[in-house]
ROPA-568735 format. One line per field, with one value per residue (C-alpha): residue number from 1; residue in three letters; chain; x, y, z. Coordinates in Angstrom, 2 decimals. Example, Ala and Ser with C-alpha at 12.3 -4.5 7.8 and 13.67 -1.06 7.14 Angstrom:
% ROPA-568735
seq 1  2
type ALA  SER
mol A  A
c1 12.30  13.67
c2 -4.50  -1.06
c3 7.80  7.14
This chain:
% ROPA-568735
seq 1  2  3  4  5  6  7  8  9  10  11  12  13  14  15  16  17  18  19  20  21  22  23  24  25  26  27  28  29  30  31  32  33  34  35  36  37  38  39  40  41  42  43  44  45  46  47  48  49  50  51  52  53  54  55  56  57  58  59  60  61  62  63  64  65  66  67  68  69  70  71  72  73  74  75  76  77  78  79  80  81  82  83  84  85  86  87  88  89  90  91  92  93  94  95  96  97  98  99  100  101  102  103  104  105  106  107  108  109  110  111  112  113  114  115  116  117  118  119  120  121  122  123  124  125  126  127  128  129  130  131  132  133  134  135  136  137  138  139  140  141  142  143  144  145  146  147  148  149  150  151  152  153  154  155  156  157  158  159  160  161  162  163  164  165  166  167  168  169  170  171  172  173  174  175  176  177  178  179  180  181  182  183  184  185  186  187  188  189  190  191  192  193  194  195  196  197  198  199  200  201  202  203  204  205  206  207  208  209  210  211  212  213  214  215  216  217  218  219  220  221  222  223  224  225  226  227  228  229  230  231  232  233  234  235  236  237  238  239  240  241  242  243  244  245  246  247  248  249  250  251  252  253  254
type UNK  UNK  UNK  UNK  UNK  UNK  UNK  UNK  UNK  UNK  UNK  UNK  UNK  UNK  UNK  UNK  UNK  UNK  UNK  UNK  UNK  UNK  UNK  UNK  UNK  UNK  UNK  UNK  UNK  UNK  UNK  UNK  UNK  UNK  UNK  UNK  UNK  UNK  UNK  UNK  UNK  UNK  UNK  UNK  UNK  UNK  UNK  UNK  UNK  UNK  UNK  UNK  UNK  UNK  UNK  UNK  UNK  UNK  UNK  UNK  UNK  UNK  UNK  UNK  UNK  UNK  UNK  UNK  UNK  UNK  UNK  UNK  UNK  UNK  UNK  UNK  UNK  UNK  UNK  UNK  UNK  UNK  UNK  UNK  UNK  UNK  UNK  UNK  UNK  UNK  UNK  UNK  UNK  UNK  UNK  UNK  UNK  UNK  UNK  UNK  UNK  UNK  UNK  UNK  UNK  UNK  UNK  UNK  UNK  UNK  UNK  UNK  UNK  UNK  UNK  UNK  UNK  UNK  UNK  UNK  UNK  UNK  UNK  UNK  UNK  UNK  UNK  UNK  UNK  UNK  UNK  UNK  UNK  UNK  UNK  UNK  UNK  UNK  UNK  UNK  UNK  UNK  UNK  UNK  UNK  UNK  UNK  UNK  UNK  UNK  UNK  UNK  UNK  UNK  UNK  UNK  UNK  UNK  UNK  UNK  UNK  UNK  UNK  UNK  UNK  UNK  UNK  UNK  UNK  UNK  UNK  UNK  UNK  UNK  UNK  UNK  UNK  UNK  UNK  UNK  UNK  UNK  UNK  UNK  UNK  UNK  UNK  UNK  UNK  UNK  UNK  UNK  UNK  UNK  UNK  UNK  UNK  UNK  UNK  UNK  UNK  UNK  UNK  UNK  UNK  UNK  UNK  UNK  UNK  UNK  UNK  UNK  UNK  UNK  UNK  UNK  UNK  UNK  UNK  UNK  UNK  UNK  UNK  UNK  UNK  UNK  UNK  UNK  UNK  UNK  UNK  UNK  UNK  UNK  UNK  UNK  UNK  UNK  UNK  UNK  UNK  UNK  UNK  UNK  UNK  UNK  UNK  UNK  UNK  UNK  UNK  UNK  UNK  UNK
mol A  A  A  A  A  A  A  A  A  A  A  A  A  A  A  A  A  A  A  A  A  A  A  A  A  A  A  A  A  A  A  A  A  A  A  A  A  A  A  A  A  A  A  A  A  A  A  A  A  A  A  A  A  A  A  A  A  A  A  A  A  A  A  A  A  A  A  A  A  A  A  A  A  A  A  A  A  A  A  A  A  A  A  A  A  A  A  A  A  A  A  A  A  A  A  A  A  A  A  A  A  A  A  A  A  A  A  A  A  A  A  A  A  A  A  A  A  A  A  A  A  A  A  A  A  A  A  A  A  A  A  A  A  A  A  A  A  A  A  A  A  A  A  A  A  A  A  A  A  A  A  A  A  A  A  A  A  A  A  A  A  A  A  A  A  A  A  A  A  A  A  A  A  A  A  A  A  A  A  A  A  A  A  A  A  A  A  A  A  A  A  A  A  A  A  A  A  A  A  A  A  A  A  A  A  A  A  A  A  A  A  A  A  A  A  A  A  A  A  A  A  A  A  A  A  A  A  A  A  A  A  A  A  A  A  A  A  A  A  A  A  A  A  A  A  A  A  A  A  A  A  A  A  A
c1 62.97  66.21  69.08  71.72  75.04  74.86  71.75  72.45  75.88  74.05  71.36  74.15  76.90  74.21  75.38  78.99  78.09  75.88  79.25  81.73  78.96  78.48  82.15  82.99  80.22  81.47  84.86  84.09  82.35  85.21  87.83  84.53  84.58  88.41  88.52  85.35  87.04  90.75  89.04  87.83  88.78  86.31  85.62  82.03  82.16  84.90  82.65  79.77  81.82  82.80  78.97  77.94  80.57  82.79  80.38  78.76  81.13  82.34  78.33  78.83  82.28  80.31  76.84  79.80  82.04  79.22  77.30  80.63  81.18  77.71  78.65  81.64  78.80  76.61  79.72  80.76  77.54  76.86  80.05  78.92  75.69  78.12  79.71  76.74  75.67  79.14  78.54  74.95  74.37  76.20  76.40  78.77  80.79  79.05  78.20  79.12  76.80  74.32  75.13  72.16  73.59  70.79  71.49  69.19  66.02  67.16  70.23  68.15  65.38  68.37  69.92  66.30  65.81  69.50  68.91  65.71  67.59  70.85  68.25  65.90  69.11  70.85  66.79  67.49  70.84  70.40  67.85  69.56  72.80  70.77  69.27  73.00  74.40  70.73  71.77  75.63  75.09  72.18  74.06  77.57  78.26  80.69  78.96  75.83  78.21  79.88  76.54  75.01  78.67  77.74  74.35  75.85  78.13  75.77  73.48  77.48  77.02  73.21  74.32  77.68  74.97  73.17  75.69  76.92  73.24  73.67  76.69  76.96  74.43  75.16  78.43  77.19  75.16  77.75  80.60  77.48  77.16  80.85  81.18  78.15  79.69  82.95  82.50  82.24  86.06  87.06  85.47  87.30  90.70  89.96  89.60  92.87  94.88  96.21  96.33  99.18  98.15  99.88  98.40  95.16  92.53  88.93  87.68  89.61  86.22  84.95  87.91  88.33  90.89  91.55  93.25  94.49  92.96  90.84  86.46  85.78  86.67  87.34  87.13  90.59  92.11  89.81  92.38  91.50  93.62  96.35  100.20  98.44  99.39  96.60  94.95  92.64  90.56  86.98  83.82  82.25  84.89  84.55  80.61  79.12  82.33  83.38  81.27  81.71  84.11  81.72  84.26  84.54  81.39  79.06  75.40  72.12  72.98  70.75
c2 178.78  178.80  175.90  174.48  174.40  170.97  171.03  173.35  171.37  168.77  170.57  172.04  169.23  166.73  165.42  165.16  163.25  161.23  160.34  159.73  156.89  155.02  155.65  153.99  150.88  150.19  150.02  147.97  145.87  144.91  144.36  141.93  140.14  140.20  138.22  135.98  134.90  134.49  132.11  130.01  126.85  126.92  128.75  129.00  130.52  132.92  134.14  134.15  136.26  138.56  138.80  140.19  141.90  142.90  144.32  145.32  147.53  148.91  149.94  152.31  153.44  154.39  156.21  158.36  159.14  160.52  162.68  164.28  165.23  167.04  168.29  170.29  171.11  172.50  174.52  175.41  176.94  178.83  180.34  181.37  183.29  185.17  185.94  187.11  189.04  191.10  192.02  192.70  194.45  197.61  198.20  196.63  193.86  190.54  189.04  185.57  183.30  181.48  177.81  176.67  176.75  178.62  177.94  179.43  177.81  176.38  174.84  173.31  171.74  170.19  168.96  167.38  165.47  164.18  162.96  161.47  159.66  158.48  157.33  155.28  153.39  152.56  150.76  148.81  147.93  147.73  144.88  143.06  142.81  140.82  138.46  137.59  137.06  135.24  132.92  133.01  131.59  129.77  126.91  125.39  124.73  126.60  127.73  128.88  131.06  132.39  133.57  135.24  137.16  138.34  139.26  141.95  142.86  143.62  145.93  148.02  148.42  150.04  152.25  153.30  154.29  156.04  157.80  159.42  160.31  162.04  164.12  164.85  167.06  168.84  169.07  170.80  173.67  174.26  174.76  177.07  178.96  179.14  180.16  183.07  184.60  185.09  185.76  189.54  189.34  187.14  189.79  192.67  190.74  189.76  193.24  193.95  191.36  190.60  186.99  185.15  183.06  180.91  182.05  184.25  183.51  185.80  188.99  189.99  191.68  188.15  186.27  183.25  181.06  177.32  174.53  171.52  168.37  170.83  170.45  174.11  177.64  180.58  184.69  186.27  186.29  183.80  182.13  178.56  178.57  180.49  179.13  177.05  177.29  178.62  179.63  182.89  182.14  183.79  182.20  181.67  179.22  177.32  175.47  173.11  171.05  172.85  174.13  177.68  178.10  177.89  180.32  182.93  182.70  180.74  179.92  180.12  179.69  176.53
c3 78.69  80.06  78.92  80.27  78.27  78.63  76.28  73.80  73.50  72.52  70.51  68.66  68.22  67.94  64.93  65.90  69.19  67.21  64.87  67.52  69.08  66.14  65.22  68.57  68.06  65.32  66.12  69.22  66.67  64.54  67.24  68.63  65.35  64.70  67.93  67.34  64.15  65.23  68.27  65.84  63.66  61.84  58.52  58.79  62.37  60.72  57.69  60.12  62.82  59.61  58.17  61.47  64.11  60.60  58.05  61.08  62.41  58.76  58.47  61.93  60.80  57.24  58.97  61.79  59.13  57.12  60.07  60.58  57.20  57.15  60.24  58.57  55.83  58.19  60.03  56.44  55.22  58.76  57.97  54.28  56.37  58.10  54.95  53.20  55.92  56.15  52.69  52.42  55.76  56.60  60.24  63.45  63.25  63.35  67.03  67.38  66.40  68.55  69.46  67.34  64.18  62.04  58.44  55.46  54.44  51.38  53.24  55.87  53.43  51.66  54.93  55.87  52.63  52.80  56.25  55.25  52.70  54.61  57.38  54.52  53.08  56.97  57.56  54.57  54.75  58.47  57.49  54.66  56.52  59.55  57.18  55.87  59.23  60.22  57.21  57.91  61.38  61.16  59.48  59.95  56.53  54.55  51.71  53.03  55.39  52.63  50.70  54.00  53.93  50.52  51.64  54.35  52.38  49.48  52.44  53.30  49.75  50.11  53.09  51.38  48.56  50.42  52.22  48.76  47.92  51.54  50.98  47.09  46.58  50.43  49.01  45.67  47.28  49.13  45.87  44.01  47.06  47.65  43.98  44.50  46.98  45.84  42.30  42.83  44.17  41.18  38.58  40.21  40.28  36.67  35.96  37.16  35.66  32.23  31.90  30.92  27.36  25.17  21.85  20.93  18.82  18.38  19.34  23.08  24.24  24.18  25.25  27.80  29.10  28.21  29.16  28.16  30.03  31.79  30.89  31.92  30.54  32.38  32.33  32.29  35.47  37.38  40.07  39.45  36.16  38.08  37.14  34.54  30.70  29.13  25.36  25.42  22.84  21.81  23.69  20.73  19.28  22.63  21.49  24.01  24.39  27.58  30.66  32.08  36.01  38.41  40.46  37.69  36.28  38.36  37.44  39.29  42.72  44.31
């Protein structure tokens, strides 16, 4: 079935057009309650003006800003197939990728269940931040507009929740991925270079690099301790106080 460009814009860049919207509402939203407020005398018509239009409007900004950041995930791991593929598969250069945006199964599970859960805590902050401008504005008195404030702005809290639960572990895959891919290139560059140390303790077959004020260790030569003063020290010395580079030697990718 044939597509316009039109449509597979949109099937592609959904996410980003998506943003920008609710970017814009929201916006619209606070200059809306800015104005509401600054029209007023009255403090309860303020905090009621701020409950809704404000916290409002800070909720779009929070749900755009957070599609287009998994947007760049989602660009950022259908570059890492392309990656992968260059290195696994002998054969032609790479053709450009289709406007669909495959990405792995793994990568698109993930992306399904953090959608699932960005979309479950926008419902119920969605919900709780109505009933606090319902109670803001549904009485002229100052205190009861000042609690139905703190009721939205306890839901901003729920979505800005949610939006972390969203992106943190999107942005994890993507670092053990990252780290997967690349550690072949740091193991040959550690092969090649004689790290710089500050003093030397243990066995060198067994040696790794540490840092002061740093909570990982690393194999000689890993770039992410480049220019930094280091002490090359036996892995065995090192016990469970510090955690192996994820760069240099990366675990199980997920």
């Amino acid at each position: 079935m044939n597509r316009t460009p039109l449509k597979l814009l949109v099937r592609a860049e959904w996410d980003r057009i998506l943003a920008f919207v609710l970017i814009a509402a929201g916006a619209a939203l606070v200059v809306v309650a800015w104005a509401g407020a600054s029209g007023t005398p009255f403090v309860a018509d303020q905090l009621s003006y701020v409950a809704s239009g404000g916290v409002g409007g800070l909720f779009l900004l929070a749900l755009g800003l957070a599609l287009l950041m998994s947007a760049d995930h989602h660009d950022e791991w259908r570059k890492l197939d392309a990656i992968e593929r260059a290195l696994t598969e002998p054969g032609p250069e790479l053709q450009p990728a289709p406007p669909a945006r495959p990405e792995s199964g793994r990568a698109a599970e993930g992306r399904a269940r953090g959608l699932s859960v960005l979309s479950l805590g926008a419902v119920v902050s969605a919900v709780i931040m109505v009933i606090g401008w319902v109670h803001s504005s549904g009485s002229g008195r100052q205190g009861v507009a000042a609690e139905g404030l703190t009721l939205s702005l306890s839901g901003l809290l729920v979505a800005l929740a949610g939006v972390a639960a969203f992106l943190m572990p999107s942005r994890s895959r993507l670092a053990a991925r990252r780290a997967h891919l690349l550690r072949r290139f740091v193991l040959a560059d550690a092969a090649a270079v004689t790290p710089t140390a500050t003093s030397t303790n243990g066995a060198s077959g067994d040696a790794v690099l540490v840092a002061d004020g740093l909570s990982r260790y690393h194999r000689p030569g890993c770039p992410a301790v480049s220019g930094v003063a280091t002490t090359r020290t036996a892995r065995a010395a090192i016990g469970a106080a510090l955690r192996p580079c994820d760069l240099c030697e990366p675990g199980e990718q997920r």
